[in-house]
C-alpha positions in Angstrom: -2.4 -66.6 -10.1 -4.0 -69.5 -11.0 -2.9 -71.7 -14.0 -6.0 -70.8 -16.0 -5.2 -67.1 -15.6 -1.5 -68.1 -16.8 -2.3 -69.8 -19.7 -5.0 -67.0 -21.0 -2.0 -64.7 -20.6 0.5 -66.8 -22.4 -2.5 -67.4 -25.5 -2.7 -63.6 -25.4 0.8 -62.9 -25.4 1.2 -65.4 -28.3 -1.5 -63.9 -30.5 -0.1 -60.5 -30.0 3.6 -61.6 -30.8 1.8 -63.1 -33.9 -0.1 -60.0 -35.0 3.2 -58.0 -34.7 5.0 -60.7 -37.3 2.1 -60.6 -39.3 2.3 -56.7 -39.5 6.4 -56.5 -40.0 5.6 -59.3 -43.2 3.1 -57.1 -44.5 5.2 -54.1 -44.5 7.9 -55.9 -45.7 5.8 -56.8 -48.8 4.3 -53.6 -49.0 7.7 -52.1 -49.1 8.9 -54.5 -51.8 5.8 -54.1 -53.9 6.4 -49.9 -53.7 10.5 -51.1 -54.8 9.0 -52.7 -57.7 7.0 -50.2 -58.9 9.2 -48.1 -58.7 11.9 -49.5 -60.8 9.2 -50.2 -63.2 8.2 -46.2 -63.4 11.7 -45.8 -63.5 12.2 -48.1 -67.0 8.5 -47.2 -68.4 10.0 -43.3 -67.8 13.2 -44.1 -69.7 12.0 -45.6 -72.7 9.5 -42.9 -73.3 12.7 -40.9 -73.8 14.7 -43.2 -76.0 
């Protein structure tokens, strides 16, 4: 393979590599966010009751 082939492999590689971190952060927030509201349905719930 030539080095130009190599390198548009490697840039691929890298952007892909960086789309899969990007995804994993975003569900990671998304997953926090949902946590959150959740324990904030959870109090709103519990004062109704009080």
């Amino acid at each position: 393979m030539s080095n130009r082939t190599l390198r548009s492999l490697s840039t691929k590689n890298n952007e892909q590599a960086v789309l899969r971190k990007t995804n994993h952060n975003a569900d990671y927030m998304q997953t926090i966010t949902d946590l959150k509201n959740n324990v904030y349905q959870f109090k709103n719930r519990n004062l109704w009751h009080i």
